[in-house]
N, C-alpha and C positions, 0 to 999 in steps of 0.2 A: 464568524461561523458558529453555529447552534451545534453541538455536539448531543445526540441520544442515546442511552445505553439500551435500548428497546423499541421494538416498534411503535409507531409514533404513526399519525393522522400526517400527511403531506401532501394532499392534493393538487393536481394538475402541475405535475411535477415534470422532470427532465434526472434520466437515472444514472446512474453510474456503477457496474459492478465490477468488484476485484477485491482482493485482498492489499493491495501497491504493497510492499517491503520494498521499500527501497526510492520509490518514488522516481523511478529511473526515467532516460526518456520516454520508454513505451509509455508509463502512466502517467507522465506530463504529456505526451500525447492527446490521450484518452480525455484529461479531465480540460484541457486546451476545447477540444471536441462537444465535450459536455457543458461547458462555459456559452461555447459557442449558439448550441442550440437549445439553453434555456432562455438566453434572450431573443432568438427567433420567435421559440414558440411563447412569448412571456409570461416563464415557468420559473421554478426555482431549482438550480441546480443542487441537486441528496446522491453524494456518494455513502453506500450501502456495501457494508463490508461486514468483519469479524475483529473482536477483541483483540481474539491470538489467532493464530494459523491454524486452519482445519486439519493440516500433517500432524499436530501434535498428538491427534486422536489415533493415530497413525505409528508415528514413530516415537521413541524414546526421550529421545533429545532434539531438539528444532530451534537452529542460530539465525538471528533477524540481523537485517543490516541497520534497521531504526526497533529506537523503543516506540510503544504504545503513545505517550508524551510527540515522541519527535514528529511522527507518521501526522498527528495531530494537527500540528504547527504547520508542518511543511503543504497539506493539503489546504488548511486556512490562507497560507498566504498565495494559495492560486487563485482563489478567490470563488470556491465555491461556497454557497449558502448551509446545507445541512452537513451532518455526517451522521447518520446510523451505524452504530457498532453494538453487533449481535452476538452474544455466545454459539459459540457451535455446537448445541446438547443436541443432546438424543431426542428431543420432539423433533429439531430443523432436521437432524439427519436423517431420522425417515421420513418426512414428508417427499412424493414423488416432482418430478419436475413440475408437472400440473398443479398440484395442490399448494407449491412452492410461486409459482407465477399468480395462480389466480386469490389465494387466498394471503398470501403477504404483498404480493408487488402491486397487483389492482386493485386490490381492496384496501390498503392503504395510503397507496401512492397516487392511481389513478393515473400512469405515466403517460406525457405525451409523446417520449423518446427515449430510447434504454441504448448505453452503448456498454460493450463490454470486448474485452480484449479478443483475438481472432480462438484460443485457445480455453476461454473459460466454458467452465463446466457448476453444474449444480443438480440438486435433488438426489432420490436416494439412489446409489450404484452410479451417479453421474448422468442420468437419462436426460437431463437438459445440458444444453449447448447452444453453437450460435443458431445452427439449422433448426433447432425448436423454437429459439426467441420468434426467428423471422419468420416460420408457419406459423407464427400465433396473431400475427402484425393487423392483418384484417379480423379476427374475432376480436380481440381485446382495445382496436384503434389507438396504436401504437405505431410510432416509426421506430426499428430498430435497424444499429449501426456498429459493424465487427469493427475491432479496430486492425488494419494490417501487421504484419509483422514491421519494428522500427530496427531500421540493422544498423552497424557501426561495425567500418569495415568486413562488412562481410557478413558479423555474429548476428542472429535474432538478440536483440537485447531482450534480456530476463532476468530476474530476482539471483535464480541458478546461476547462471553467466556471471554475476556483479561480486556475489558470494565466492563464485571460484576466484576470481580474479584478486579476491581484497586476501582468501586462504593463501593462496600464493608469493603474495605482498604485490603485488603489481599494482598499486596505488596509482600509477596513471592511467590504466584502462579503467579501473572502478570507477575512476573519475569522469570521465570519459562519459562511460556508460550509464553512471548518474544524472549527468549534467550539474554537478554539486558535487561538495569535500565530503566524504564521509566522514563522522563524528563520531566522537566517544565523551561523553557527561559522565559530570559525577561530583562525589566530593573528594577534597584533596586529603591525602593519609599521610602519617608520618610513615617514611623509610628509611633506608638504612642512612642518611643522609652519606652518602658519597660520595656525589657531585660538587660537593661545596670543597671537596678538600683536592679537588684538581680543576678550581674555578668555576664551574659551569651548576650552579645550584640549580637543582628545580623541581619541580610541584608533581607531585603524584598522585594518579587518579585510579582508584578502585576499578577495575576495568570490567564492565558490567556482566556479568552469568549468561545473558540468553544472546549478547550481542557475538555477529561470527567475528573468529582471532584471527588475527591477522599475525605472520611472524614473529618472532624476538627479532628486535634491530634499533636502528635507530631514524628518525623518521623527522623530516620538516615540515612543523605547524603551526596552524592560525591559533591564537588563544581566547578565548571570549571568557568575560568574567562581569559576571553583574552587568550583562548585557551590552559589555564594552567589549 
């Protein structure tokens, strides 16, 4: 997968928007979808997203369930072609819905198919959504495609939803709702070394600033190290 920090030429394309944190099932859904019909239309599938989270422009403080890095890796290995990852400034934020669809998404995409989730929104004040994609479908010849709500027992899986669940410690619904282990990287720090003096030595990981915490406890996990 070709990773862009900016808008980029991508012609006769096949789109994909959202933000994914988490890459849960709804947006292995989505990008399932988008896989799907880049090879229909024989396109190249470019999910089109943000650095960081649009909330940050918003709120204080905003905990992801993947870093920048992860989100990276885990969308390459679905197997889509591009990624665009755009800053959220203040040019994109006021651009309107229109000026956002015609002069970033056609004019450099050219898309043959855009899906985005049943819930996303864009432009300034939120004026675009999925009923603007789909009035736009015959002017700009496009196929555009919501994606439904994906439940799990019951819940709309969501970012929100995956975040409660991991705040809580309930590791198995996060899981769940992931379709994947949630992780935590990093590098190993010296601490108080304590576990060695009642058997159980072990490796401590700087636990990352922007990633959401999960409880104090103790917790059964997979170890990966230099790729092992």
């Amino acid at each position: 997968m070709k990773i862009f920090n900016e808008l980029t030429e991508i012609k006769n394309s096949c789109l994909g928007l959202g933000f994914f944190d988490g890459l849960h099932l709804g947006h292995r859904a989505l990008i399932q979808k988008l896989i799907v019909n880049a090879d229909k239309y024989n396109s190249k599938s470019v999910i089109i997203t943000f650095k960081a989270s649009p909330a940050e422009k918003f709120f204080s403080e905003v905990k992801y369930i993947n870093t920048l890095e992860e989100r990276e890796n885990i969308i390459s290995s679905l197997g889509v072609d591009y990624m665009i990852e755009l800053d959220f400034n203040e040019k994109l934020m006021s651009l309107s819905a229109e000026d956002y669809l015609k002069n970033v998404l056609i004019k450099y995409f050219d898309p043959n198919y855009i899906i985005s989730g049943f819930n996303h929104t864009f432009g300034f004040k939120k004026q675009g959504n999925c009923d603007f994609l789909r009035g736009n479908e015959s002017i700009y010849g496009y196929e555009f495609e919501s994606l439904s709500p994906v439940r799990s027992d019951g819940e709309v899986v969501s970012s929100s939803l995956v975040k409660d669940a991991l705040s809580k410690g309930n590791i198995k619904k996060a899981t769940n709702l992931l379709g994947s282990y949630f992780k935590i990287g990093g590098e190993v720090i010296k601490g108080n070394q304590i576990g060695r003096t009642i058997g159980f030595p072990t490796a401590n990981i700087e636990y990352p600033e922007t990633k959401v915490v999960v409880p104090f406890g103790v917790y059964k996990v997979k170890v990966e190290y230099a790729g092992i």
